[in-house]
N, C-alpha and C positions, 0 to 999 in steps of 0.2 A: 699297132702300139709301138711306142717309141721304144728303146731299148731300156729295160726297168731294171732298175736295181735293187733288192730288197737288203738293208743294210741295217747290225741290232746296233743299235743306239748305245755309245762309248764316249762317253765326254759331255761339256757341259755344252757345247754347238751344236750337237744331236738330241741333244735334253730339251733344247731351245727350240728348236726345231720341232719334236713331235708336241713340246706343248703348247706353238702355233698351231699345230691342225687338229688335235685333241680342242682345244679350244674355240677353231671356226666351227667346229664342227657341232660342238656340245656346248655350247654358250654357259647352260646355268650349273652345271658340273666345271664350269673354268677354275684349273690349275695355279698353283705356283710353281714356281721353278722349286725349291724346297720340297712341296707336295708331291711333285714328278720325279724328283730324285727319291726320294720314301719309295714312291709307284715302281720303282726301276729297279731295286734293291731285291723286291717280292716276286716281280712279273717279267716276261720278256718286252720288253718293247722297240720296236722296228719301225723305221722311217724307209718312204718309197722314193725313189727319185727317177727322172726319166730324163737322161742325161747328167746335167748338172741340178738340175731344178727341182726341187722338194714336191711331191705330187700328192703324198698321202702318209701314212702311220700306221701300225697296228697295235695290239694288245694282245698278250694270250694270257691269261691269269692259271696257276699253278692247280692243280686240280683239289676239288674241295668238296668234303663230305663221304659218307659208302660209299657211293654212284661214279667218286671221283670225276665229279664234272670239271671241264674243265669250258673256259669264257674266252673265244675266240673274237674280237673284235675288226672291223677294216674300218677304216676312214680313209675319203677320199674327200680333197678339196674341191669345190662346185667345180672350178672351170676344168678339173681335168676327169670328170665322170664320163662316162660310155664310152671309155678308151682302154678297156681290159685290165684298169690297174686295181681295181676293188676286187676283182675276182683273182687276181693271184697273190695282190696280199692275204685273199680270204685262203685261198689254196694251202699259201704258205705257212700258215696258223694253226692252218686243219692239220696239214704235216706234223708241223711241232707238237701240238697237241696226241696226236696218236701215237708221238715218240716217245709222250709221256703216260703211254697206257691211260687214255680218257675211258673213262665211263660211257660218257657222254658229251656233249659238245653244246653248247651253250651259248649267245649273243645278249646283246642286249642295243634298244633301240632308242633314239627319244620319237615320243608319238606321232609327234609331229614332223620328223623325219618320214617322208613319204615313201622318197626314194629310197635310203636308208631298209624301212620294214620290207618292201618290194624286193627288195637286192636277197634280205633273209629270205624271201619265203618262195624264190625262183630256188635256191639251194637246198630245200627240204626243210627249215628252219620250220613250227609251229611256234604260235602263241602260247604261254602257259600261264602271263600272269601279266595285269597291268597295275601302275599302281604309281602314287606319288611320297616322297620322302618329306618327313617329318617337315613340317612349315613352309613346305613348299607347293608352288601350284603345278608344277611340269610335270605329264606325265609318263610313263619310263614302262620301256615295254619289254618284259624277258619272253626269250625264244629261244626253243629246244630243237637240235636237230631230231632227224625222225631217224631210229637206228635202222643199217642199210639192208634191204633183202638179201637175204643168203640166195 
């Protein structure tokens, strides 16, 4: 792996940036700039770079509910997968997440992200719910980590 940088997102060139790969990524969920800035206010959001060149993004959403789950997200752009950078921005998620006393830890998929579900469920990730949003046909997969053996 190239030398990664995991960097949270400060400004409106890093706002631009994660809502490129939030967007290759998740087509029918695509962003405004406006929207991302809303998203960025509530959430952490992190862009990956390997070198100088933008490789991927992340998501941790603030924890929600009893359970205090908290929604750890990676995205990686096609051309730079099987290069170790999904799995340390997932790493790096997990972290922040447990820094915020999670419950639980939480993903979410689009279905049809093959690679994507496969990436969750090499990490312990289960299935807990599919399901498609109000007028729409895509359907959107949530997935629970499995809490770790003591």
């Amino acid at each position: 792996m190239t030398d990664l940088r995991i960097e949270t997102v400060d400004g409106d060139a890093m706002l631009r940036q994660w809502r490129h790969v939030h967007n290759v990524i998740v087509p029918p969920a695509a962003m405004s700039l406006d929207e991302v800035r809303e998203r960025a206010a509530r959430h952490r959001l992190c862009n990956a770079y390997a070198g100088d060149e933008l490789v991927g993004c992340s998501t941790v959403r603030a924890p929600e509910g009893e359970e205090r789950a908290v929604m750890v997200i990676a995205r990686v752009l096609p051309g730079h997968r099987g290069q170790g950078y999904g799995t340390a921005l997932y790493e790096d998620g997990l972290a922040h997440a447990r820094g915020m006393r999670a419950g639980a830890v939480d993903t979410c998929v689009l279905a049809v992200n093959e690679e994507g579900l496969a990436f969750a469920r090499a990490r312990g990730f289960a299935e807990t719910e599919r399901y498609t949003l109000d007028g729409e046909s895509d359907v959107w997969v949530d997935l629970r980590l499995a809490p770790a053996a003591d």
